[in-house]
Backbone as JSON Lines, residues from 0, in Angstrom:
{"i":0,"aa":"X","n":[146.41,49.22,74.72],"ca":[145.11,48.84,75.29],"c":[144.64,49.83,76.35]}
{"i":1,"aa":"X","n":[145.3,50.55,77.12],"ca":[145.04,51.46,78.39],"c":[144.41,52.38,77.82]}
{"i":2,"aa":"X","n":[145.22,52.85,76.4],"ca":[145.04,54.19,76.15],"c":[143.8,54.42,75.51]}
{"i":3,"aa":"X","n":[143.27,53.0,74.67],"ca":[142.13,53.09,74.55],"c":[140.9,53.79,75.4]}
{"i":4,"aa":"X","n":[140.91,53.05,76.47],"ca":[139.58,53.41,77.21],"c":[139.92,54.79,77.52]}
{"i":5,"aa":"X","n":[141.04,55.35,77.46],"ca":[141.62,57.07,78.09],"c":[141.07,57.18,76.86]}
{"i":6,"aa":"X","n":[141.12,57.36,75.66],"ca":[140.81,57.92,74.39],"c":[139.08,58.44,74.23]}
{"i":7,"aa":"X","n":[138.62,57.07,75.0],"ca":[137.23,56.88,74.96],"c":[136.56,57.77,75.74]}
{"i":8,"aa":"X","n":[136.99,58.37,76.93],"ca":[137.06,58.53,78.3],"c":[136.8,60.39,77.54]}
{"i":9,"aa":"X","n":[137.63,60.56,77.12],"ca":[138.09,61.96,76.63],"c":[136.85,62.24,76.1]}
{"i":10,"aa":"X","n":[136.54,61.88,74.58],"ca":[135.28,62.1,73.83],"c":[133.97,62.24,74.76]}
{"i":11,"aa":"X","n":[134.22,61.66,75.75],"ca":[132.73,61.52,76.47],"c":[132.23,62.49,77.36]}
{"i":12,"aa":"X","n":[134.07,63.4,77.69],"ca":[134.14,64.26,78.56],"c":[133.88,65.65,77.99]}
{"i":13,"aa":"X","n":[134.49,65.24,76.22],"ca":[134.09,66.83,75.96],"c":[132.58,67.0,75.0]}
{"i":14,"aa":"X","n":[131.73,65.8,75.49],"ca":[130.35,65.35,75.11],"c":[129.58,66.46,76.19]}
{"i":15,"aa":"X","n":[130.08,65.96,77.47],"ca":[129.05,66.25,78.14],"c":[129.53,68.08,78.61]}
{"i":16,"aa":"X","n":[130.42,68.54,78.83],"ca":[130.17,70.23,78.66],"c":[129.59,70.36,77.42]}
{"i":17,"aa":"X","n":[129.0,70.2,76.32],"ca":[128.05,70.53,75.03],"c":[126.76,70.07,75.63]}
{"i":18,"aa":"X","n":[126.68,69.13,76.26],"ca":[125.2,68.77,76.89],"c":[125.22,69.54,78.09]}
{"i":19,"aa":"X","n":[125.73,69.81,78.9],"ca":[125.79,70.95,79.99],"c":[125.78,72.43,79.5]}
{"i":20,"aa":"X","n":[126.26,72.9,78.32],"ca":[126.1,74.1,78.05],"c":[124.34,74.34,77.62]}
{"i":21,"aa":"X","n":[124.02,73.72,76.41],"ca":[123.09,73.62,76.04],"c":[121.61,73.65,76.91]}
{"i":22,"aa":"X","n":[121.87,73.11,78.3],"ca":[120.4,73.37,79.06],"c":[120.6,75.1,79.59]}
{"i":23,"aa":"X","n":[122.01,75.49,79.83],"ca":[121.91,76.92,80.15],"c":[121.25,77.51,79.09]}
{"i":24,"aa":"X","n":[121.88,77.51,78.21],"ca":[121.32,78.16,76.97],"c":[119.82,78.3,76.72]}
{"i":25,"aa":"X","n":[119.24,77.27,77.54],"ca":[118.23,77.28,76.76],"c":[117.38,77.53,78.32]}
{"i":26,"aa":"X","n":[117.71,77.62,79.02],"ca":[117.57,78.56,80.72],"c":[117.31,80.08,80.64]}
{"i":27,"aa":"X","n":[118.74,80.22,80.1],"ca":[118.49,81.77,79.78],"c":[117.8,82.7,78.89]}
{"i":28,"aa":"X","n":[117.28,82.15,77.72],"ca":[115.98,82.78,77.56],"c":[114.92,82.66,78.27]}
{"i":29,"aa":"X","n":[114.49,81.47,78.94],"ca":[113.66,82.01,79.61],"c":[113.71,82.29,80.85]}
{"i":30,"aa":"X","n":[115.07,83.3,81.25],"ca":[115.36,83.6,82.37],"c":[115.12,85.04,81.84]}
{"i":31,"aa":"X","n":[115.34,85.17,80.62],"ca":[115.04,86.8,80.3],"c":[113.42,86.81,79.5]}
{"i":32,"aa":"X","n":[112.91,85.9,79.55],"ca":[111.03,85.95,78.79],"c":[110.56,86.51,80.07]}
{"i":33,"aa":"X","n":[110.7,85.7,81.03],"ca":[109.9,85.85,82.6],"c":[109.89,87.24,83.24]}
{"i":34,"aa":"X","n":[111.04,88.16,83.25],"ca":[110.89,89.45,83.25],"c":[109.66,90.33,82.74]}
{"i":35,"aa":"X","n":[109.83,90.28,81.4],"ca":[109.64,90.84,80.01],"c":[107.95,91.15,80.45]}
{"i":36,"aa":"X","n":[106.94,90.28,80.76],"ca":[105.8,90.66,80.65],"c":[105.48,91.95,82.09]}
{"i":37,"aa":"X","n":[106.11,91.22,83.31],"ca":[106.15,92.53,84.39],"c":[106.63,93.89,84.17]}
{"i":38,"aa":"X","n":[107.54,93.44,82.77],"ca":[108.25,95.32,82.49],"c":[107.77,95.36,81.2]}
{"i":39,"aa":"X","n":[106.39,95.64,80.81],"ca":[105.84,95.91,79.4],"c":[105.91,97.41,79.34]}
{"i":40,"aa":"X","n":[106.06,98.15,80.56],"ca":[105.81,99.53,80.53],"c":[107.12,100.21,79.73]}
{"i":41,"aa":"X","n":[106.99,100.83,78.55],"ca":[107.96,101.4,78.18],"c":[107.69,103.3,78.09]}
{"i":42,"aa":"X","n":[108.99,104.05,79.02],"ca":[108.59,105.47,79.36],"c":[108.54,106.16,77.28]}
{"i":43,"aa":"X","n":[107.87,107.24,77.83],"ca":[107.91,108.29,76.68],"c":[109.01,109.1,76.4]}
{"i":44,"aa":"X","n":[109.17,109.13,75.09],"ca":[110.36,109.71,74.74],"c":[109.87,111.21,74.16]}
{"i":45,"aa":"X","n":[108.7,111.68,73.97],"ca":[108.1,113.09,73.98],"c":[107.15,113.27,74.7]}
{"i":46,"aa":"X","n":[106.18,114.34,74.21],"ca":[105.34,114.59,75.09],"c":[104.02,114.34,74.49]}
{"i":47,"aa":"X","n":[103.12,113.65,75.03],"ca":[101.62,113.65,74.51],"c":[100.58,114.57,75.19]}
{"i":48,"aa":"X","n":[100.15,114.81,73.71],"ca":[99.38,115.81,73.57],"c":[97.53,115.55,74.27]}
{"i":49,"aa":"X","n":[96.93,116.52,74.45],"ca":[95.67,116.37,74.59],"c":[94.71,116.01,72.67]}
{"i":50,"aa":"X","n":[93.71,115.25,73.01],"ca":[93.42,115.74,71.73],"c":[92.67,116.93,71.19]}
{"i":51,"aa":"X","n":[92.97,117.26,69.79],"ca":[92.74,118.73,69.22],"c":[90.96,119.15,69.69]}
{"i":52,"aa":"X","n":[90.15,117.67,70.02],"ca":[88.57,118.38,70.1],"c":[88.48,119.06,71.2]}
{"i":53,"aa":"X","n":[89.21,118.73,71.89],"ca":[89.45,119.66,73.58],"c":[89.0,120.96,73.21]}
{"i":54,"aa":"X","n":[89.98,121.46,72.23],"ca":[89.12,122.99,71.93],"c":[87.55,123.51,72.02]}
{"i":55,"aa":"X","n":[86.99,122.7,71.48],"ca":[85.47,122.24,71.65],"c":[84.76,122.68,72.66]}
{"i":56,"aa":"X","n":[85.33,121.64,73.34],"ca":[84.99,121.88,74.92],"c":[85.07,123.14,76.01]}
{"i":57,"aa":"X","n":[86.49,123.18,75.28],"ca":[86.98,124.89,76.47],"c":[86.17,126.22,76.09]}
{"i":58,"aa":"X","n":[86.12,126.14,74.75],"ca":[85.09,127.03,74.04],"c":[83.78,127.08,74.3]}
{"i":59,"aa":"X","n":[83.17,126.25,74.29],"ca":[81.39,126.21,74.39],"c":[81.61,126.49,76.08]}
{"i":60,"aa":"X","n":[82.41,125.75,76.84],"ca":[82.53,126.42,78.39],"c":[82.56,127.41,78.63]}
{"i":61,"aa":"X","n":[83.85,128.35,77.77],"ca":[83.84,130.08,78.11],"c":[83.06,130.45,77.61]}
{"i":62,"aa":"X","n":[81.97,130.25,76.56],"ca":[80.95,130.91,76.12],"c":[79.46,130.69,77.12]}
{"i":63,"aa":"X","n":[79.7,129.08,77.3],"ca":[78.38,129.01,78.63],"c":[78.77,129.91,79.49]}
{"i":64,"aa":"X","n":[79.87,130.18,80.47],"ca":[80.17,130.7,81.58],"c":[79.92,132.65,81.4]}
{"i":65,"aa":"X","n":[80.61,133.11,80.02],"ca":[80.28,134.3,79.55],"c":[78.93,134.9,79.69]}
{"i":66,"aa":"X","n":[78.66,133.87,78.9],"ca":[76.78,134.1,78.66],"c":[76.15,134.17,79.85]}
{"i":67,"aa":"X","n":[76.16,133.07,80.97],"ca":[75.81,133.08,82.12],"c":[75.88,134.34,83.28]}
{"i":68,"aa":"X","n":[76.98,134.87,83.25],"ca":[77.29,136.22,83.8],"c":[76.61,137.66,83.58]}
{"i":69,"aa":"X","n":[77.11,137.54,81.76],"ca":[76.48,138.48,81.59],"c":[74.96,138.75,81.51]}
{"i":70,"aa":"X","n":[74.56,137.66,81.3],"ca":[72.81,137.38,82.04],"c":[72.3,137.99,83.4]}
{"i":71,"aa":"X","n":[72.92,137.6,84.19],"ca":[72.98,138.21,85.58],"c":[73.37,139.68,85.63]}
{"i":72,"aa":"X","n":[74.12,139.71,85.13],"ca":[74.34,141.34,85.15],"c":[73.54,142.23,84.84]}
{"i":73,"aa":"X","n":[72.71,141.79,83.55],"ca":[72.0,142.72,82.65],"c":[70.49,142.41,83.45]}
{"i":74,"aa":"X","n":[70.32,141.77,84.06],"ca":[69.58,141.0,85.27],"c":[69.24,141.99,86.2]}
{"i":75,"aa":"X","n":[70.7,142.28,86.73],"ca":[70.44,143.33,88.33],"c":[70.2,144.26,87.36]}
{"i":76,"aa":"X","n":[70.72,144.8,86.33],"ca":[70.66,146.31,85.86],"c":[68.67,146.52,85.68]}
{"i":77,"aa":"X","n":[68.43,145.41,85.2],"ca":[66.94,145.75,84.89],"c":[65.89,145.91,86.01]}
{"i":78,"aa":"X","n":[66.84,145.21,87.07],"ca":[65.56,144.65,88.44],"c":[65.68,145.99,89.22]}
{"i":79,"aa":"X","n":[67.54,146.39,89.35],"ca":[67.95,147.25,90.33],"c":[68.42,148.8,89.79]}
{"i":80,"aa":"X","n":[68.21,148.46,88.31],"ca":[69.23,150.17,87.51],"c":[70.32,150.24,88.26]}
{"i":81,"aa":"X","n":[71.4,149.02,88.49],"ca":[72.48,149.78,88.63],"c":[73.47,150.16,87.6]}
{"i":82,"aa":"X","n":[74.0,151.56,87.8],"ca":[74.54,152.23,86.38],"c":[75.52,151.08,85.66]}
{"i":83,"aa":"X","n":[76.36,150.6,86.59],"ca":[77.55,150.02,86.86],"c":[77.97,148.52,85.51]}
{"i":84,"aa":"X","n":[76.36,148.11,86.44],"ca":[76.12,146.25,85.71],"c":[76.37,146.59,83.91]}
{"i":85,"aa":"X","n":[75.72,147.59,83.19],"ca":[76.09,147.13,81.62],"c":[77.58,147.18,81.02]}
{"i":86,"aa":"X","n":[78.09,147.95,81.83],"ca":[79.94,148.02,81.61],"c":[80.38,146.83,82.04]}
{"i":87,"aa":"X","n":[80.25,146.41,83.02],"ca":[80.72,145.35,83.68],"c":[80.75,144.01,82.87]}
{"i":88,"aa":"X","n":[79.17,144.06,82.44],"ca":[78.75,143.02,81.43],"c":[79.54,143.04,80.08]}
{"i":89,"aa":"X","n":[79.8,144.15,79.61],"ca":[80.85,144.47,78.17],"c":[82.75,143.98,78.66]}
{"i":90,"aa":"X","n":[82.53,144.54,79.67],"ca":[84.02,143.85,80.24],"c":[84.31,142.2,80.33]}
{"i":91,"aa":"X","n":[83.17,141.63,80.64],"ca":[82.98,140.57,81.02],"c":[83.09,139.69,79.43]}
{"i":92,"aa":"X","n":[82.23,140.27,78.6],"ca":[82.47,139.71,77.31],"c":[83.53,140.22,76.62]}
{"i":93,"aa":"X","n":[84.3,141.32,76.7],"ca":[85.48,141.46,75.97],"c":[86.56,140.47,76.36]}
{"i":94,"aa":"X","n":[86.87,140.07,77.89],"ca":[87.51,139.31,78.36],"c":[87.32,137.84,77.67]}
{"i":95,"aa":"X","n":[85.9,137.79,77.99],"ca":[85.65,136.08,77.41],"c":[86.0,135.99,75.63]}
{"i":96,"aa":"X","n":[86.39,137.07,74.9],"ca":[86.38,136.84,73.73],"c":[88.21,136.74,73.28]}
{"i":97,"aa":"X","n":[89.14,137.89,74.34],"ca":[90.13,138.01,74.2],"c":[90.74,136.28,74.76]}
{"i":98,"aa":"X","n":[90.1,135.26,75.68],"ca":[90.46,134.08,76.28],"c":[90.47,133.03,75.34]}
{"i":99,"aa":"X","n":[89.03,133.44,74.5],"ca":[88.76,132.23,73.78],"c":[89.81,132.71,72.39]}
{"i":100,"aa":"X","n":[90.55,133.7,71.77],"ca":[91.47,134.12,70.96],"c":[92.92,133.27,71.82]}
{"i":101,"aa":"X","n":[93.16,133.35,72.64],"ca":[94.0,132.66,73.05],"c":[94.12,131.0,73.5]}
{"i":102,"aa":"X","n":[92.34,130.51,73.48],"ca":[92.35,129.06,73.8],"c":[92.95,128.06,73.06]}
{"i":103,"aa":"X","n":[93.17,127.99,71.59],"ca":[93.91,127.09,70.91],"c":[95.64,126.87,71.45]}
{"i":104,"aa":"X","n":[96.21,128.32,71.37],"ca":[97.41,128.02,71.96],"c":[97.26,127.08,73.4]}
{"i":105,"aa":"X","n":[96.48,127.75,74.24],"ca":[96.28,127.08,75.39],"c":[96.09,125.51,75.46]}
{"i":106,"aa":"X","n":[95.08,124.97,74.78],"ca":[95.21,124.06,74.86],"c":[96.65,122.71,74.2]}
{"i":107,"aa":"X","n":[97.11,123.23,73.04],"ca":[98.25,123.52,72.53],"c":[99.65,122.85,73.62]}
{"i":108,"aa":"X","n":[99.24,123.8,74.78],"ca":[100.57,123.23,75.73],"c":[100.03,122.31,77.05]}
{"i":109,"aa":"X","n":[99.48,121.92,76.58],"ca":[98.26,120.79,77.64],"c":[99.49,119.3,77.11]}
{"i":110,"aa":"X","n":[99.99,119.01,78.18],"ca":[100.89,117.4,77.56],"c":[100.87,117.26,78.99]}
{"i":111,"aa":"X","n":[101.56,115.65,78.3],"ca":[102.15,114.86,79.86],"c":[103.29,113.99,79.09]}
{"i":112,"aa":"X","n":[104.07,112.94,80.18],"ca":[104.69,112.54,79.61],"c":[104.36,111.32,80.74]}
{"i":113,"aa":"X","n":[104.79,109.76,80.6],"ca":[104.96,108.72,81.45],"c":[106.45,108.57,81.52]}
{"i":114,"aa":"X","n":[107.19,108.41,82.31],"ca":[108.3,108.63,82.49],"c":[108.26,106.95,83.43]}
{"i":115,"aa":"X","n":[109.86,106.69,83.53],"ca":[109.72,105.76,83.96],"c":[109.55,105.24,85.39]}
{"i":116,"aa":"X","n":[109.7,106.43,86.62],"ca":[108.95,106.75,87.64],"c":[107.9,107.06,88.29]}
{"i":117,"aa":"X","n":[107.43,107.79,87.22],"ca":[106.24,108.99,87.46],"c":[105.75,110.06,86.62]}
{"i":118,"aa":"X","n":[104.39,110.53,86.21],"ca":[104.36,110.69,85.37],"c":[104.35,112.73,85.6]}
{"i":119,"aa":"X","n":[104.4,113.25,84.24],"ca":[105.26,114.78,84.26],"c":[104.23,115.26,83.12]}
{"i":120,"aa":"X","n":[102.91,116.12,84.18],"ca":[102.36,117.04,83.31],"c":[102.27,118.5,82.91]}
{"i":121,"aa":"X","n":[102.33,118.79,82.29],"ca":[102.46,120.57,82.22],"c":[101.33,121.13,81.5]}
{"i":122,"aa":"X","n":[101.29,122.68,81.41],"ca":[99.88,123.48,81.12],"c":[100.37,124.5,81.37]}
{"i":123,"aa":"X","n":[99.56,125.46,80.34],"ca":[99.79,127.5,80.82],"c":[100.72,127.92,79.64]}
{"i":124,"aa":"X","n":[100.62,129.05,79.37],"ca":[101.33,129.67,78.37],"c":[102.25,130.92,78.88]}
{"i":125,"aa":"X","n":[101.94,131.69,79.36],"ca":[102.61,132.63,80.46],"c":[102.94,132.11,82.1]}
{"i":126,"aa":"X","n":[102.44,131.3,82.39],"ca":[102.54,130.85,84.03],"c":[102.45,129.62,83.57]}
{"i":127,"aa":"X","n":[103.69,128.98,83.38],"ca":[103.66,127.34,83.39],"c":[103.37,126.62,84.28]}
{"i":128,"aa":"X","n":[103.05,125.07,84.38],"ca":[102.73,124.43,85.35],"c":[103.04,122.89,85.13]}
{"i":129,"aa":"X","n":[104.42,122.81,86.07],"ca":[104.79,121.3,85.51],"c":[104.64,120.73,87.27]}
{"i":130,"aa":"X","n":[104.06,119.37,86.59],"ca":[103.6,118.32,88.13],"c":[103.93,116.91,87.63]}
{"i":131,"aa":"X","n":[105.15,116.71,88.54],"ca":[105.58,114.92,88.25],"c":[104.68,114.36,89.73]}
{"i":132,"aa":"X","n":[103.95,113.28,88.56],"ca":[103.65,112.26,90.3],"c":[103.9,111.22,90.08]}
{"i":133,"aa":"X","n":[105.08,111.19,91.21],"ca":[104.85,109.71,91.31],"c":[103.99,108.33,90.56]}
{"i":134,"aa":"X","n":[104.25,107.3,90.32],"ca":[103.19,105.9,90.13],"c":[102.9,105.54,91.97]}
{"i":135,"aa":"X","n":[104.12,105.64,92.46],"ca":[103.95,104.76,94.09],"c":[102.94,105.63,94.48]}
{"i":136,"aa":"X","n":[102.66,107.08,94.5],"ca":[101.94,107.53,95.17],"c":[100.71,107.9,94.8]}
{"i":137,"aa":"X","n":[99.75,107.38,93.58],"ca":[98.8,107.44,93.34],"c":[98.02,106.62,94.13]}
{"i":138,"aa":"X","n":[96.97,107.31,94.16],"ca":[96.13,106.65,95.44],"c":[94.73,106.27,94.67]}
{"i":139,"aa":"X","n":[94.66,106.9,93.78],"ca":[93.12,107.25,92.41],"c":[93.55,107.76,91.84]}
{"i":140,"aa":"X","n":[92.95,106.85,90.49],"ca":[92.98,107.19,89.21],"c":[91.26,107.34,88.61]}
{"i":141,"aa":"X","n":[90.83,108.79,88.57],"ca":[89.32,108.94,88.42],"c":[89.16,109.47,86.77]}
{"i":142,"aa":"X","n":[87.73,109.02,86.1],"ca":[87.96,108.97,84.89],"c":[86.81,109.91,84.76]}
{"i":143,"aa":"X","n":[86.55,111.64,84.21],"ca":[85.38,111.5,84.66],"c":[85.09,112.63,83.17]}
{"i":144,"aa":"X","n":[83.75,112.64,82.7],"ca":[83.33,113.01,80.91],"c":[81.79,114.12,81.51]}
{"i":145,"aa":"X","n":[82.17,114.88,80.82],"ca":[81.33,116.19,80.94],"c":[80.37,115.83,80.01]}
{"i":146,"aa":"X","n":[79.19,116.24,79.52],"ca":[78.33,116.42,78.93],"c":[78.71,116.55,76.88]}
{"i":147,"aa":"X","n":[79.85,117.8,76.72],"ca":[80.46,118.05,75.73],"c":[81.49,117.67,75.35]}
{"i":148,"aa":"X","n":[81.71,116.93,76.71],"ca":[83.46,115.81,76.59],"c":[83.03,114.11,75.69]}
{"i":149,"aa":"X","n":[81.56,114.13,76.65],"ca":[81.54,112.77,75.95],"c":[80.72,112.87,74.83]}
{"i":150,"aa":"X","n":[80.17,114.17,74.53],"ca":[79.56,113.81,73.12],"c":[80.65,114.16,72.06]}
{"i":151,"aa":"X","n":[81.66,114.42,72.63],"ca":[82.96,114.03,71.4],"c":[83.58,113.39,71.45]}
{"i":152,"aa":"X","n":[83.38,112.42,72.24],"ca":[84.17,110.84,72.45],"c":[85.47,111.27,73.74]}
{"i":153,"aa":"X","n":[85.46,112.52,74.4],"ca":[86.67,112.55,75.32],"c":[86.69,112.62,76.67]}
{"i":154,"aa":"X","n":[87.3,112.44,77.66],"ca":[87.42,112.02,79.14],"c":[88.64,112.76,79.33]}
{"i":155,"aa":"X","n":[88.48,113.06,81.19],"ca":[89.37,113.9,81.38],"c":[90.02,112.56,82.54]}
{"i":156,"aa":"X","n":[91.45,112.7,82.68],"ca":[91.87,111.77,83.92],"c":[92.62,112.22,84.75]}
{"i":157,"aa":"X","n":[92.07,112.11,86.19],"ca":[92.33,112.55,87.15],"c":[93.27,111.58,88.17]}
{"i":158,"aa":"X","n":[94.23,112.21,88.81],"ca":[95.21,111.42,89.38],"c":[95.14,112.26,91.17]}
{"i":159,"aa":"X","n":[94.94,111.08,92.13],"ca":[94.5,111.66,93.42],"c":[95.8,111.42,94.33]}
{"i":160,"aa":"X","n":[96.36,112.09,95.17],"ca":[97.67,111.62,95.81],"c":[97.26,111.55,97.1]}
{"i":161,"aa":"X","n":[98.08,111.08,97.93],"ca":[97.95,111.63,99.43],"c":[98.05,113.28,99.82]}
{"i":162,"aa":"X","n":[99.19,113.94,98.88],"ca":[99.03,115.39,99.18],"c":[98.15,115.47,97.9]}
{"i":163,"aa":"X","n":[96.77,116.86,98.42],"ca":[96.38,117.42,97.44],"c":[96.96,118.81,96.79]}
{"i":164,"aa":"X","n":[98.43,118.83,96.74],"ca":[98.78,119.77,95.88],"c":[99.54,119.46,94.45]}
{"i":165,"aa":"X","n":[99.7,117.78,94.56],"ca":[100.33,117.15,93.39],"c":[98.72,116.47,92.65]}
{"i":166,"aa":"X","n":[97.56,116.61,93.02],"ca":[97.18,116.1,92.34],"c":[96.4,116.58,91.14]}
{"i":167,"aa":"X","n":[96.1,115.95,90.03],"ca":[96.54,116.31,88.7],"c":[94.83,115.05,87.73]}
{"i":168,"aa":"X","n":[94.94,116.82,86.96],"ca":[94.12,116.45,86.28],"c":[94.78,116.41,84.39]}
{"i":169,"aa":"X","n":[94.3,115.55,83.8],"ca":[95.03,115.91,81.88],"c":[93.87,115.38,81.44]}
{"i":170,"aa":"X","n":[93.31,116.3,80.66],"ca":[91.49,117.2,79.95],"c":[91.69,116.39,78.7]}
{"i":171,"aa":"X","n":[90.73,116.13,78.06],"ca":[91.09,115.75,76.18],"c":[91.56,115.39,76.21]}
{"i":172,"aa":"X","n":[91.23,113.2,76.93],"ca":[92.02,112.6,76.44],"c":[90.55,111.76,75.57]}
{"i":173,"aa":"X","n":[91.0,110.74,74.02],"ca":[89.76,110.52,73.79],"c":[89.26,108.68,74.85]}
{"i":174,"aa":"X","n":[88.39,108.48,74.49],"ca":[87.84,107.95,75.94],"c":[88.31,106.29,76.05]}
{"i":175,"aa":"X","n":[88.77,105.54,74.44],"ca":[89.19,104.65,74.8],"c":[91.09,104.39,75.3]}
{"i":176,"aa":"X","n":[91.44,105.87,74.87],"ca":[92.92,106.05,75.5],"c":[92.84,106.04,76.59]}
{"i":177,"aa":"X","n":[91.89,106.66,77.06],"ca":[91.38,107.12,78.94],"c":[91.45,105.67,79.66]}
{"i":178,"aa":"X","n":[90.38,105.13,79.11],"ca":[90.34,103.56,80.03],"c":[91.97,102.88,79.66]}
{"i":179,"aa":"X","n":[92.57,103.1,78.79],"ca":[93.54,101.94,78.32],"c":[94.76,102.34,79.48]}
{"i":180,"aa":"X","n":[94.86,103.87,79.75],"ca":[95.77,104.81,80.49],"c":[95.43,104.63,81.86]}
{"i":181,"aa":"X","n":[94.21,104.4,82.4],"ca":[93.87,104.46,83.8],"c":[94.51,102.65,84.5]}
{"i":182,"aa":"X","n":[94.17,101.65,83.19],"ca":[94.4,100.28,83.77],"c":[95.73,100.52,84.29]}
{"i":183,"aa":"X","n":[96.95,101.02,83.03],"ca":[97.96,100.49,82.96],"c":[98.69,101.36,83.82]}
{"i":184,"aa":"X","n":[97.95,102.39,84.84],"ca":[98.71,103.24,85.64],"c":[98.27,102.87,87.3]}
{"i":185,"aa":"X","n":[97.0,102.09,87.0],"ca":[96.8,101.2,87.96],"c":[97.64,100.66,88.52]}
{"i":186,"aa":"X","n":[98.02,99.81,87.25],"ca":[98.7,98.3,87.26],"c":[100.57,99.18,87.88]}
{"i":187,"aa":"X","n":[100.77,100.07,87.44],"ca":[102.23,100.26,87.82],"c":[102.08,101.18,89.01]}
{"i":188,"aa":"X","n":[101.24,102.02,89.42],"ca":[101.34,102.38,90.73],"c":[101.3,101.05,91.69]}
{"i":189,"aa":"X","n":[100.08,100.13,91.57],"ca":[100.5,98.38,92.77],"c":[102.24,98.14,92.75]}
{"i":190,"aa":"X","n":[102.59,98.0,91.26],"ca":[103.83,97.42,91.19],"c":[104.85,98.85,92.09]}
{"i":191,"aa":"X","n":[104.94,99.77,91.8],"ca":[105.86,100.78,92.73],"c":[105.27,100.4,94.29]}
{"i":192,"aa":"X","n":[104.22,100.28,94.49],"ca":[103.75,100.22,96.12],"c":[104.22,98.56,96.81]}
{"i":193,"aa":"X","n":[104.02,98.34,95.92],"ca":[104.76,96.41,96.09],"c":[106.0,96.51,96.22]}
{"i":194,"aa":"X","n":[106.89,97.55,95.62],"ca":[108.48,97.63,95.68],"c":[108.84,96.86,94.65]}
{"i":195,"aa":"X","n":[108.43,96.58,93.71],"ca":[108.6,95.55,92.18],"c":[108.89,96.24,91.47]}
């Protein structure tokens, strides 16, 4: 008769660690969901590129800027005869033609990367130029479309720091990547400045 209720006693005991395990269990997912939306940011594992219409842009620029010069030049030569201005002007366009032969590569090494600190852009083909900034230390994120940027759908985004020698511009991006890139670098520079 004793051992009964001990018998009974037992079953009930190894009832309730299965009912005690079971609320952890079911704790800990959503001890790991609740994270999950604050860390949506996942870093890059290569490098992104500018897009290819960028070329576009850099081109019709060195040709406005070419043209513009050598205007002026051929300008003084007519107002002032100086011997000097029509060479100058031929120099001026051999240069702008030998730049724009090299602008595809150029644009070519135009990337960035989001990293999981801060983000790491580079540029240049002979004189490289790599700039990590920070997320904590963005101060502005400016979005801003040229005339020939936005009639090809692209935006350039600009990143403002407290020092102005990290801060950083990446050209040809197209314009709904631009806004989608400015929120979400928003959103993780607060979170680095929050200490989150």
């Amino acid at each position: 008769m004793p051992e009964q209720p001990d018998q009974s006693e037992q079953p009930d005991q190894s009832e309730q660690p299965d009912q005690s395990e079971q609320p952890d269990q079911s704790e800990q997912p959503n001890a790991a969901v609740e994270p999950g939306p604050g860390h949506r940011f996942a870093p890059d594992t290569e490098w992104r590129r500018v897009s290819p219409k960028y070329l576009v842009v850099e081109v019709i620029g060195s040709i406005i800027t070419t043209a513009i010069i050598v205007a002026a030049l051929l300008v003084a030569f007519s107002l002032w005869g100086l011997w000097w201005t029509p060479w100058a002007a031929g120099a001026v366009a051999l240069i702008a033609v030998v730049a724009i032969a090299f602008e595809p590569r150029r644009v070519r090494s135009i990337g960035y990367r989001l990293r999981e600190d801060d983000l790491l852009f580079r540029r240049g083909i002979m004189f490289q130029r790599q700039v990590a900034v920070p997320y904590g230390r963005m101060q502005l994120v400016d979005i801003t479309r040229g005339p020939v940027a936005r009639a090809l759908g692209l935006a350039d985004l600009k990143f403002v720091t407290a020092a102005a020698a990290t801060a950083v511009t990446v050209p040809g991006i197209p314009e709904a990547e631009a806004d989608r890139l400015r929120d979400e670098l928003v959103a993780l520079a607060e979170s680095r400045r929050a200490g989150l």
